[in-house]
C-alpha positions in Angstrom: 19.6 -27.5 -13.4 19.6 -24.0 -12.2 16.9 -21.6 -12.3 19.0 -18.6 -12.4 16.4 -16.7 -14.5 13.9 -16.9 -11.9 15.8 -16.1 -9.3 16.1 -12.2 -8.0 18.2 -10.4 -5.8 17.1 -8.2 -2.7 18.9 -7.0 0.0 19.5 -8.4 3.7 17.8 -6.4 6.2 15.9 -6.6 9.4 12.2 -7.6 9.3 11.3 -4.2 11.5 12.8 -2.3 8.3 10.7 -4.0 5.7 7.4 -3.2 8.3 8.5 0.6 8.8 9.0 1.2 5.2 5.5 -0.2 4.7 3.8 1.8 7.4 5.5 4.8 6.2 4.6 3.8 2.5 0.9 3.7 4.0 1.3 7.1 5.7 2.4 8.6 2.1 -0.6 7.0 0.3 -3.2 8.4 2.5 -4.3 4.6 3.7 -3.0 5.1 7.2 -5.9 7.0 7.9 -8.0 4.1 7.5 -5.9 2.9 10.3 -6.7 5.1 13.4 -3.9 5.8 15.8 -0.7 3.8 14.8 2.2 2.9 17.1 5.2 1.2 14.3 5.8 -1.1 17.3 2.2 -2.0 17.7 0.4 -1.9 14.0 -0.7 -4.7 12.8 0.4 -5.3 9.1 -3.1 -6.9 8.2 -4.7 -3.8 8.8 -2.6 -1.5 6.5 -1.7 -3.4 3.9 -5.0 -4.5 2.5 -5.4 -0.6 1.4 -2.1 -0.4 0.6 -1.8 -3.0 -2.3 -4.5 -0.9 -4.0 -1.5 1.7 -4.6 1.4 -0.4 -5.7 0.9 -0.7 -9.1 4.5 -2.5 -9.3 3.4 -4.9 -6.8 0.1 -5.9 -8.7 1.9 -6.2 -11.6 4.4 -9.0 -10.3 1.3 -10.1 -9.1 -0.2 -10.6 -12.8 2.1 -14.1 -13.8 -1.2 -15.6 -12.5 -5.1 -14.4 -12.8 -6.6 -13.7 -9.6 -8.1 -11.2 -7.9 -5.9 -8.7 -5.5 -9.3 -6.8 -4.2 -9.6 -9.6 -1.3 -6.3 -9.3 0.5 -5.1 -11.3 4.3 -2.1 -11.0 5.2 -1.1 -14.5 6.9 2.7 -13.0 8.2 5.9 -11.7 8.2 8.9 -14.3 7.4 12.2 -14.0 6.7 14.3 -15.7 3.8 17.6 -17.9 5.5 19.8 -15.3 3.6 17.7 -12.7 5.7 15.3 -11.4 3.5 12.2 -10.3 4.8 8.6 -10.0 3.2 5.0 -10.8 3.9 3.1 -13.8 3.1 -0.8 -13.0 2.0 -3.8 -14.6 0.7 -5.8 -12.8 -2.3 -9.0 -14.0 -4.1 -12.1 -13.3 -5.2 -15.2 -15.0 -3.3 -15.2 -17.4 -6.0 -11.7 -18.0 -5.9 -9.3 -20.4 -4.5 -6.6 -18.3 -2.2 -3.8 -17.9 -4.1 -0.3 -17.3 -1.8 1.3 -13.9 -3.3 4.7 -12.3 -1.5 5.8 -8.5 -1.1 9.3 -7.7 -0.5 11.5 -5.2 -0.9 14.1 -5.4 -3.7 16.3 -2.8 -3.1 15.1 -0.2 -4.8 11.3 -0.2 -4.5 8.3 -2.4 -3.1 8.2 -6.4 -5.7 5.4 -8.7 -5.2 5.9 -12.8 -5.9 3.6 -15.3 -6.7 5.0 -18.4 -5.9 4.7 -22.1 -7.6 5.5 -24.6 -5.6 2.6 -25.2 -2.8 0.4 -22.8 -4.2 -3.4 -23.4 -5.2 -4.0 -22.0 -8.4 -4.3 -24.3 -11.3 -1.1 -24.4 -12.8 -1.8 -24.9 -16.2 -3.9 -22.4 -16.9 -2.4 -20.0 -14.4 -4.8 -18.7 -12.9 -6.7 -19.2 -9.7 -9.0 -22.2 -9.3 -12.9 -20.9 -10.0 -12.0 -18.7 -13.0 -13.0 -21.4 -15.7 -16.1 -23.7 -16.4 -13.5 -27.0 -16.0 -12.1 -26.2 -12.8 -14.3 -28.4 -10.5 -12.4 -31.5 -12.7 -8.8 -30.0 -12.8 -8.8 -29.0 -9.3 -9.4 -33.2 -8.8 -6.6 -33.9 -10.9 -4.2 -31.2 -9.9 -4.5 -31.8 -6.4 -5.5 -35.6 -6.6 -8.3 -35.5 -4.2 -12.5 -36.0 -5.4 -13.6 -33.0 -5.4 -17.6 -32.5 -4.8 -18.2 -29.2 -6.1 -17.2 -25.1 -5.7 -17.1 -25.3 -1.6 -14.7 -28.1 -1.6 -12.7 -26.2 -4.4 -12.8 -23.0 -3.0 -11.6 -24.6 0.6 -8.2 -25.9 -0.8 -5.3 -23.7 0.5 -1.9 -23.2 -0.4 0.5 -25.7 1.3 2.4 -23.0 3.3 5.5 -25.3 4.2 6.4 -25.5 0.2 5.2 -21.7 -0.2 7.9 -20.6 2.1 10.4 -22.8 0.1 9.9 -21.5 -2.9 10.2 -17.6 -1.9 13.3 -18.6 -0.3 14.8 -20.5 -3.3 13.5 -17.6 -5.7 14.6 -14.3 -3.6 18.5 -14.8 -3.2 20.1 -12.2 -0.2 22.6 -9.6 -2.1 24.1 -6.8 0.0 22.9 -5.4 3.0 20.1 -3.0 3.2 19.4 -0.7 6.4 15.9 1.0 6.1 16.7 4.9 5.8 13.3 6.3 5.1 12.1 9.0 7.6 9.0 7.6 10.0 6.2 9.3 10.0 4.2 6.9 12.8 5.9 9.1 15.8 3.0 12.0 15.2 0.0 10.1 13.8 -0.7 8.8 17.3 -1.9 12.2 17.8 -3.8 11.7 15.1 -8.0 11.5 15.6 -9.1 8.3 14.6 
């Protein structure tokens, strides 16, 4: 059976692309100067991005298939889809929250986020992440087929990375090529104070 409904298109393109639009996206949002000094070569993704999500409301919306909370963001890395894809893996919860794996990509035509299925830890029938509702000590147990003691244990289950991966790669199919075109605007903010 094909999935074709869940399945969405973005461009090929290289994985230094996908980081330079997000720096630069950063840069026009004001959270680079959170930052310090940036080098594009040198920043480290899970400094900017954590402000960044805060201003893509297209992001959190994609984000919204599945209650959690996008205030408590880590960004866990940069992959790339076989058809050459790239995007950035992150973990988002609240402190009462199971982590919940979420994706950000570029589609083409502006910034998408994912939440992916397969390998993640949110309860899936209520979609929404584990420590939400009064019964989710006892569904966590079931879903995950483990005894689970109380919040602690639930709230140390992560998402099974391997399948996570899978599943962005299945959903996000490569269509045309995309080379990043967006104008830089890292070469002066080392100059910057910090």
């Amino acid at each position: 059976m094909t999935i074709w409904h869940r399945i969405r298109y973005a461009p090929a393109m290289k994985a230094a692309d996908l980081r330079a639009m997000l720096i630069d996206e950063a840069v026009r949002a004001g959270c680079a100067g959170l930052c310090g000094p940036m080098d594009q070569d040198t920043i480290d993704l899970k400094t900017i991005i954590p402000p960044l999500i805060r201003t893509l409301d297209r992001v959190r919306a994609d984000w919204t298939v599945v209650e959690f909370s996008p205030k408590n963001v880590t960004v866990v890395g940069e992959r790339t889809t076989t058809g050459g894809v790239p995007y950035v893996v992150m973990l988002a919860g609240g402190i009462r929250e199971t982590p919940v794996a979420c994706v950000m990509y570029f589609d083409g035509q502006e910034l998408r986020g994912y939440v992916p299925a397969d390998g993640n830890s949110y309860n899936i029938m209520t979609k929404s992440a584990f420590g939400n509702f009064r019964d989710d000590l006892a569904s966590c147990g079931r879903q995950f087929r483990m005894e689970i003691a109380g919040p602690e244990d639930m709230l140390a289950i992560e998402p099974y990375m391997a399948l996570v991966e899978l599943d962005v790669a299945t959903w996000i199919e490569a269509r045309g090529e995309c080379a990043y075109q967006g104008v830089s605007n890292t070469a002066g903010m080392t100059d910057r104070p910090a």
